[in-house]
C-alpha positions as CSV (number, residue, x, y, z in Angstrom):
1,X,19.1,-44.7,-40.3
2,X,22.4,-44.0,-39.0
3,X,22.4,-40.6,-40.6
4,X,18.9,-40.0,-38.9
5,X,19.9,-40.7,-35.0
6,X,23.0,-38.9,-35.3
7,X,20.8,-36.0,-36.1
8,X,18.7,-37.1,-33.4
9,X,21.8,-37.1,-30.7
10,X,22.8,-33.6,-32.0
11,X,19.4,-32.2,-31.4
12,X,19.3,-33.6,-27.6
13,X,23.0,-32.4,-27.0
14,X,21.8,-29.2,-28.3
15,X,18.4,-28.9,-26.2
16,X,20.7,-29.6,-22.9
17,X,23.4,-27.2,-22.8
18,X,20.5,-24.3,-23.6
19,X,18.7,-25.3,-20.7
20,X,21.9,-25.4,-18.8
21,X,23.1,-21.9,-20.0
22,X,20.0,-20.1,-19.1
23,X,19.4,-21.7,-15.5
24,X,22.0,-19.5,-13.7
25,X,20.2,-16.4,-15.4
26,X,16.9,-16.7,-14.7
27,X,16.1,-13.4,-13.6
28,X,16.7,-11.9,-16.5
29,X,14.0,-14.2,-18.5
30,X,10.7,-13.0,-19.4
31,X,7.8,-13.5,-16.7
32,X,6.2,-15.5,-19.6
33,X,9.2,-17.4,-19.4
34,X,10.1,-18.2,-15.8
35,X,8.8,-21.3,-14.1
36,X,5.9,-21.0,-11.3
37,X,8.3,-22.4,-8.6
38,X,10.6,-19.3,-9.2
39,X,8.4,-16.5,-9.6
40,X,6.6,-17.7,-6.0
41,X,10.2,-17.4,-4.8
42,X,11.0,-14.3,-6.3
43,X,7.6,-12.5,-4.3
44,X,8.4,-14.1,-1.0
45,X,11.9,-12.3,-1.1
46,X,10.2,-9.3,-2.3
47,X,7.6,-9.6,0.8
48,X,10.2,-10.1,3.5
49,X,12.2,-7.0,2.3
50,X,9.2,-5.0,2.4
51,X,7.9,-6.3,6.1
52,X,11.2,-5.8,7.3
53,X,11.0,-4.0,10.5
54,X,12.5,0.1,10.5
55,X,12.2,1.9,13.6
56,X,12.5,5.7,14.2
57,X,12.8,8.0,17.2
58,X,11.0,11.3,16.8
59,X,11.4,14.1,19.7
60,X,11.1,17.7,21.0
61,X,13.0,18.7,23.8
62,X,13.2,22.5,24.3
63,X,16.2,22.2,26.9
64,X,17.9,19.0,25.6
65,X,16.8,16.4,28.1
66,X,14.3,14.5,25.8
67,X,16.8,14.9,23.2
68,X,19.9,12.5,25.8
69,X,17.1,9.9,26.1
70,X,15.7,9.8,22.6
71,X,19.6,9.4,21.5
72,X,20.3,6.7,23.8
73,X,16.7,4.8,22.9
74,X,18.6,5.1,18.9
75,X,21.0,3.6,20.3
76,X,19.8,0.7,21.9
77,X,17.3,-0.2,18.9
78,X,19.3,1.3,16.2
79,X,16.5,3.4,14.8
80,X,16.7,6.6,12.7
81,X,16.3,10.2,15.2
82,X,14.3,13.1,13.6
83,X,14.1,16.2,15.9
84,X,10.5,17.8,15.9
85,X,11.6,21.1,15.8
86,X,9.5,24.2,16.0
87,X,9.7,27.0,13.7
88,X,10.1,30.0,16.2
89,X,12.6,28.0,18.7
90,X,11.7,28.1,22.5
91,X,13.5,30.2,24.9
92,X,14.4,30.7,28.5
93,X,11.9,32.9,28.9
94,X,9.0,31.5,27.1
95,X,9.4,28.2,29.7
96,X,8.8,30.4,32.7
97,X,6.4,28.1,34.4
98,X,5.7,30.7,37.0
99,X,4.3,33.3,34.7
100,X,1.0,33.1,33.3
101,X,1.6,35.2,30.5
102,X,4.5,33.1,29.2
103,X,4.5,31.6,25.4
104,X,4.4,27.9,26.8
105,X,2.1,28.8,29.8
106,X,-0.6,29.8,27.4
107,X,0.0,27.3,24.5
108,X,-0.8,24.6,27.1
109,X,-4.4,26.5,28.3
110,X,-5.5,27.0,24.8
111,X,-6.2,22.9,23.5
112,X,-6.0,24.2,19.6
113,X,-2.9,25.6,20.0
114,X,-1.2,24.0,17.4
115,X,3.0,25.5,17.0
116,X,4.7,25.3,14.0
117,X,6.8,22.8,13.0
118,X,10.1,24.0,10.9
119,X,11.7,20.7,10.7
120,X,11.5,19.3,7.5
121,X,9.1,16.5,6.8
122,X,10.0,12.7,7.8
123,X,9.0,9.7,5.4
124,X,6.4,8.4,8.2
125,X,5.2,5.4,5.7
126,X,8.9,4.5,5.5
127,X,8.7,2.8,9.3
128,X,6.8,0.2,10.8
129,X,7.9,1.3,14.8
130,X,8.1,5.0,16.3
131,X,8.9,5.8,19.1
132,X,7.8,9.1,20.6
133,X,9.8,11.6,23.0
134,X,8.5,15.0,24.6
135,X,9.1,16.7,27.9
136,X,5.7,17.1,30.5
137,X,4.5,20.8,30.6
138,X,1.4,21.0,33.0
139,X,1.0,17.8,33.1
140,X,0.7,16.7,29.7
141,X,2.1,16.7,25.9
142,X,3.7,19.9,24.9
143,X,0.8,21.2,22.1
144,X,3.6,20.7,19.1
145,X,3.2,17.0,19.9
146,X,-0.7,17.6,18.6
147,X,0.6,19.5,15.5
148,X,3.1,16.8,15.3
149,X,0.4,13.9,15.6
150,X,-2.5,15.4,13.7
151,X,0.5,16.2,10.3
152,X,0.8,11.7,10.1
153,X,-1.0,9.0,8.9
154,X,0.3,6.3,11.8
155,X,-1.9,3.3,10.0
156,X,0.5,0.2,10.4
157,X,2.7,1.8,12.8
158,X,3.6,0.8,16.1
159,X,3.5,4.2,18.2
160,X,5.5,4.2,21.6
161,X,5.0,7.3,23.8
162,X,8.0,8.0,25.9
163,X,8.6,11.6,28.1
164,X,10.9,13.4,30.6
165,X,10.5,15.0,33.6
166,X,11.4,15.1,37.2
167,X,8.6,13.6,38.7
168,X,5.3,14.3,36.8
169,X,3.8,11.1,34.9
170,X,3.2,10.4,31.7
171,X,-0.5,10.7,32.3
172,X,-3.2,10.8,30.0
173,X,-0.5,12.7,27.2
174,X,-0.6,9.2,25.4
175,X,-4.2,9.0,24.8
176,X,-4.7,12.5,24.0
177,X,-1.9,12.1,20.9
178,X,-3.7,8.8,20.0
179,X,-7.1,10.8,19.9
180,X,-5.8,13.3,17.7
181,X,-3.9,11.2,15.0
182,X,-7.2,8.8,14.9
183,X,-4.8,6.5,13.3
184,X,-2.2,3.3,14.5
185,X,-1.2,1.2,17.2
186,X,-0.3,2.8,20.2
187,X,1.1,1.6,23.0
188,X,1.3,2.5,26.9
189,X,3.8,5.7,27.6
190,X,6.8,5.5,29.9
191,X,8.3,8.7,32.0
192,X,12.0,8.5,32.3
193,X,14.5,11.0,33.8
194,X,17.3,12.8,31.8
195,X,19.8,10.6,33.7
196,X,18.4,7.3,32.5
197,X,20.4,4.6,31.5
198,X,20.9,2.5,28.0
199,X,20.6,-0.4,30.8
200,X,17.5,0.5,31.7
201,X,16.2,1.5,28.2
202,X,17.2,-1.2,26.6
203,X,15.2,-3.4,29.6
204,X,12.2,-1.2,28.9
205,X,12.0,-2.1,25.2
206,X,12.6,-5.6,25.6
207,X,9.5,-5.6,27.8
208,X,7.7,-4.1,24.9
209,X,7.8,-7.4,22.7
């Protein structure tokens, strides 16, 4: 009898310390193997990585104003920039508002005109949040914003139109871009000037939550 409860006490001692020396290591165990309570824990932390919240700050700016306030909204929100860049680059010329014939003149009379974008291509699943910059021409989005818009899927994205000028609103660019990418949430636009401040930026987003 002795004999068979010492074998009894070794097998108990022996059952204890293996449960003890696979606790700290229960990742690596087996899904068969892991208890309920962890693998529920294992999928929230999973879940909250995935919702977390990345923002990015996509812009043209074909004289470098859009391009000072897109920088300073990164700033303020921390958020990834990515330049919407056209393949055949704007110049002095082609902005020459007074002339009919000009590249930019008749872009904005033609509603297909759709420029090419040579920028490479952004992740647009990889944010949740975008914020997005342009200059007015005639009143409304440049027509690489359409290209731009129509190139996305923006389902589950926050969209937040933002533009510069010197006194022309926003107008009805917002909706138009919405129109066209038939897809997200979109927000109401804001029109800022180049000389804008982070101050004031950063009050403008704050007002967005």
């Amino acid at each position: 009898m002795v004999f068979t409860m010492a074998l009894t006490l070794a097998s108990c001692g022996s059952s204890t310390k293996d449960e003890s020396a696979d606790s700290p290591k229960a990742e690596e165990q087996t899904p068969a193997e892991e208890p309920a309570e962890q693998t529920e824990e294992t999928a929230s932390v999973t879940e909250e990585t995935t919702d977390e919240e990345k923002v990015l700050v996509a812009y043209f700016s074909a004289t470098g104003t859009t391009k000072g306030v897109a920088e300073k909204i990164a700033s303020v929100t921390g958020a990834d920039l990515y330049e919407i860049q056209p393949a055949e680059p704007y110049t002095e010329a082609d902005l020459n508002y007074n002339d009919s014939s000009t590249r930019a003149t008749v872009e904005q009379n033609e509603k297909n005109a759709r420029p090419e974008i040579g920028s490479e291509d952004v992740s647009m699943q990889d944010y949740t949040t975008v914020y997005l910059g342009f200059p007015i021409w005639w009143g409304e989005e440049p027509r690489i914003l359409d290209t731009f818009v129509e190139k996305y899927s923006f389902e589950g994205i926050t969209v937040i139109p933002f533009c510069t000028s010197g006194s022309s609103p926003i107008g009805r660019s917002g909706s138009n871009m919405e129109a066209l990418a038939g897809s997200g949430t979109w927000l109401e636009g804001r029109r800022f000037s180049g000389d804008v401040s982070e101050e004031a930026l950063k009050s403008w987003i704050e007002s967005l939550n």
